[in-house]
C-alpha positions as CSV (number, residue, x, y, z in Angstrom):
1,X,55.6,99.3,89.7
2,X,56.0,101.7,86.7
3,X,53.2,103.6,85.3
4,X,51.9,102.7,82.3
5,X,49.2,105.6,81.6
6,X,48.8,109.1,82.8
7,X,46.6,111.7,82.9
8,X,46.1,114.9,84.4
9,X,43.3,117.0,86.1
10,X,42.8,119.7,88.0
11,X,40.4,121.1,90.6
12,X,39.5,124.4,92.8
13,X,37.3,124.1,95.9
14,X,36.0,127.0,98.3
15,X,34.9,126.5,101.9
16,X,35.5,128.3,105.4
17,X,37.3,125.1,106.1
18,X,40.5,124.5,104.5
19,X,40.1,120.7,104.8
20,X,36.8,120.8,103.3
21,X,37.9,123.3,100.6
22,X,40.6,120.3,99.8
23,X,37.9,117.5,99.7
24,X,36.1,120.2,97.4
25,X,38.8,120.4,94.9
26,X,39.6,117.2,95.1
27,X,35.5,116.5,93.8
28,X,36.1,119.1,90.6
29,X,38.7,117.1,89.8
30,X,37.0,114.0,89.6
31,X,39.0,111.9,92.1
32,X,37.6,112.4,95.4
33,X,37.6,108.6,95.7
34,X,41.2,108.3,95.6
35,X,43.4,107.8,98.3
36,X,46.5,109.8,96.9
37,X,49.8,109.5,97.6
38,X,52.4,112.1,96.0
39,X,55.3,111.2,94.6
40,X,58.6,112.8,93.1
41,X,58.2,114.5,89.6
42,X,59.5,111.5,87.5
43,X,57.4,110.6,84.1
44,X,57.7,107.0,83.4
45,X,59.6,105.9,79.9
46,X,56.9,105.1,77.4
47,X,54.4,106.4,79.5
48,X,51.5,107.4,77.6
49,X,48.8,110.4,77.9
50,X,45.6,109.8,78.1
51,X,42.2,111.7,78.8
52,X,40.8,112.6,82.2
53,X,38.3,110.6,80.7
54,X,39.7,107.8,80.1
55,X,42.0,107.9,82.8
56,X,39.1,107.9,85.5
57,X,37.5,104.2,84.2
58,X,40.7,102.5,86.0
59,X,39.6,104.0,89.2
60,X,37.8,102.0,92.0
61,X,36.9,103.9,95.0
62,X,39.0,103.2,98.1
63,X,42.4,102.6,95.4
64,X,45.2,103.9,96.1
65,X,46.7,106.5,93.6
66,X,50.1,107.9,93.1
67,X,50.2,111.4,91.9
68,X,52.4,114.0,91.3
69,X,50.0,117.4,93.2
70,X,50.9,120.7,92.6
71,X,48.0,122.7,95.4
72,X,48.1,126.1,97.0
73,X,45.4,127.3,99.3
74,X,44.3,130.8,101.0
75,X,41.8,132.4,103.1
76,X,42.6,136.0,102.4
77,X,40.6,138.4,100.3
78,X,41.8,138.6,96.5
79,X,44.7,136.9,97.3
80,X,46.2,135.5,94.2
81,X,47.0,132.2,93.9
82,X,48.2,129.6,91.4
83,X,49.4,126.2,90.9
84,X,50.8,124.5,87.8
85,X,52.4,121.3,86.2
86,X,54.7,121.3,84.1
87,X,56.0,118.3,81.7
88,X,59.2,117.6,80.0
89,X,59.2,114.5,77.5
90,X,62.5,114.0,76.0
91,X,62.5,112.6,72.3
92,X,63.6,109.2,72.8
93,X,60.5,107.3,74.2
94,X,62.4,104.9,76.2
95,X,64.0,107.5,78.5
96,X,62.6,109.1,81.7
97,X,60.4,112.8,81.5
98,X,60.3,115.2,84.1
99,X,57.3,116.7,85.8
100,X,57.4,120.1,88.2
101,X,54.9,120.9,90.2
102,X,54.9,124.7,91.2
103,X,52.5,127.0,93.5
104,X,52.9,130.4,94.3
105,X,50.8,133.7,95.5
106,X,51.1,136.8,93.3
107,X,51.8,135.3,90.3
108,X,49.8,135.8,87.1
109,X,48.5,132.7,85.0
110,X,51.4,133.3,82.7
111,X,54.1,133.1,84.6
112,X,53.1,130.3,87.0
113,X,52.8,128.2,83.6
114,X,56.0,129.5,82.4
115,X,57.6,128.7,85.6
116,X,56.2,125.3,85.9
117,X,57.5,124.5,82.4
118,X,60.6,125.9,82.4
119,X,61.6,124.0,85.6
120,X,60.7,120.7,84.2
121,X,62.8,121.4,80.8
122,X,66.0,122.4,82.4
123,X,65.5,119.3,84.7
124,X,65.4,117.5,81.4
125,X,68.1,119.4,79.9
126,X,70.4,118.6,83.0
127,X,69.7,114.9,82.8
128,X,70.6,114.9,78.7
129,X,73.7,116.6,78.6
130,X,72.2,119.8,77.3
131,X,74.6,122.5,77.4
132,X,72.4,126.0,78.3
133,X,73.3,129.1,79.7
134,X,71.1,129.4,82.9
135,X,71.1,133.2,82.5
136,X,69.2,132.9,79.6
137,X,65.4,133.9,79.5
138,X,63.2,130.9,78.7
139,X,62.4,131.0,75.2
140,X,66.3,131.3,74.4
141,X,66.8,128.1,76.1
142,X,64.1,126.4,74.7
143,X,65.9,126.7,71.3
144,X,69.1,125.5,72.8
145,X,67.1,122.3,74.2
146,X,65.2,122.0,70.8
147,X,68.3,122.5,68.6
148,X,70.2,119.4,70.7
149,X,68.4,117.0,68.7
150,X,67.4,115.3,72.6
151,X,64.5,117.4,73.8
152,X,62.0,118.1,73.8
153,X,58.4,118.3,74.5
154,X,56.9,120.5,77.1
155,X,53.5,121.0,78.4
156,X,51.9,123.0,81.2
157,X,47.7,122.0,82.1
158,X,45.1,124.7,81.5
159,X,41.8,124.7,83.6
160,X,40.0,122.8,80.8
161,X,43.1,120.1,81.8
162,X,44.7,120.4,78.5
163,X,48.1,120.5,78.7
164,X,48.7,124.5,78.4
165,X,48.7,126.5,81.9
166,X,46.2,126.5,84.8
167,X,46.1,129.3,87.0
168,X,43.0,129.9,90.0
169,X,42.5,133.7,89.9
170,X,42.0,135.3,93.2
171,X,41.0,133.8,96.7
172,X,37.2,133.6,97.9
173,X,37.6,136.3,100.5
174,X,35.4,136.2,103.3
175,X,37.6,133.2,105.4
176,X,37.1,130.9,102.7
177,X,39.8,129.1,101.8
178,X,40.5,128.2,97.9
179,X,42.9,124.8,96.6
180,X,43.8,124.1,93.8
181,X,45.4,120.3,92.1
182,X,46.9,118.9,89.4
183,X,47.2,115.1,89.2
184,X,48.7,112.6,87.2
């Protein structure tokens, strides 16, 4: 069973109750009636994007849905939290992509993307032969991958579940907890 279609979404829930906080995000997403199973960061050859959308018609409640989550949770007080996905599509259609999936506290939304997105490219990179010097900062590597002819195209999801960065702000405070998810 290889994918055919993807898409991606994204969701934050708050409640005292980090299970119900979950089921929360899970609803701002849009795929509460899911039953997800996550899976290892692969993006199928020839797999093609499409909208939230579009994405939700082939849903039946009760399905079950593979998914690639990226979901971090807290209950502390302007705790900062994020969680990102990351895609790395290489230039030949018929090969394999990467997705990351990345959460961390502390981090602002910049740098959770970046991270996200930079994982998935060097996974990419490793996979094509790239040559790159590890020590290098990311947007020096991105013209290494770029200039190879192989790579590349990267994307990280924004909160309007484009494919830019998403990042949560700061926990709820008062013993709520806060999740947040990325799907394909």
């Amino acid at each position: 069973m290889v994918p055919q279609k993807v898409f991606f979404t994204k969701g934050v829930g708050r409640h005292k109750d980090y299970l119900q906080s979950f089921e929360l995000a899970l609803r701002d997403a849009g795929i509460e009636t899911q039953n997800l199973v996550t899976v290892s960061s692969i993006f199928p050859p020839g797999g093609k994007r499409i909208s939230k959308e579009e994405g939700v018609k082939y849903m039946k409640a009760g399905s079950i849905r593979f998914c690639v989550m990226s979901r971090n949770a807290t209950n502390e007080p302007n705790r900062l939290i994020a969680a990102s996905v990351g895609l790395a599509i290489p230039k030949d259609s018929q090969q394999y992509g990467y997705l990351s999936e990345h959460h961390s506290f502390g981090d602002t939304e910049e740098r959770a993307g970046d991270y996200a997105e930079d994982l998935a490219a060097t996974m990419l990179a490793t996979t094509l032969g790239i040559d790159f010097d590890s020590s290098k900062d990311w947007d020096e590597r991105e013209k290494q991958y770029k200039a190879s002819g192989k790579f590349i195209t990267t994307w990280i999801m924004d909160d309007r579940s484009r494919f830019r960065r998403v990042h949560l702000g700061r926990g709820a405070g008062n013993g709520e907890s806060k999740n947040a998810i990325d799907l394909i």
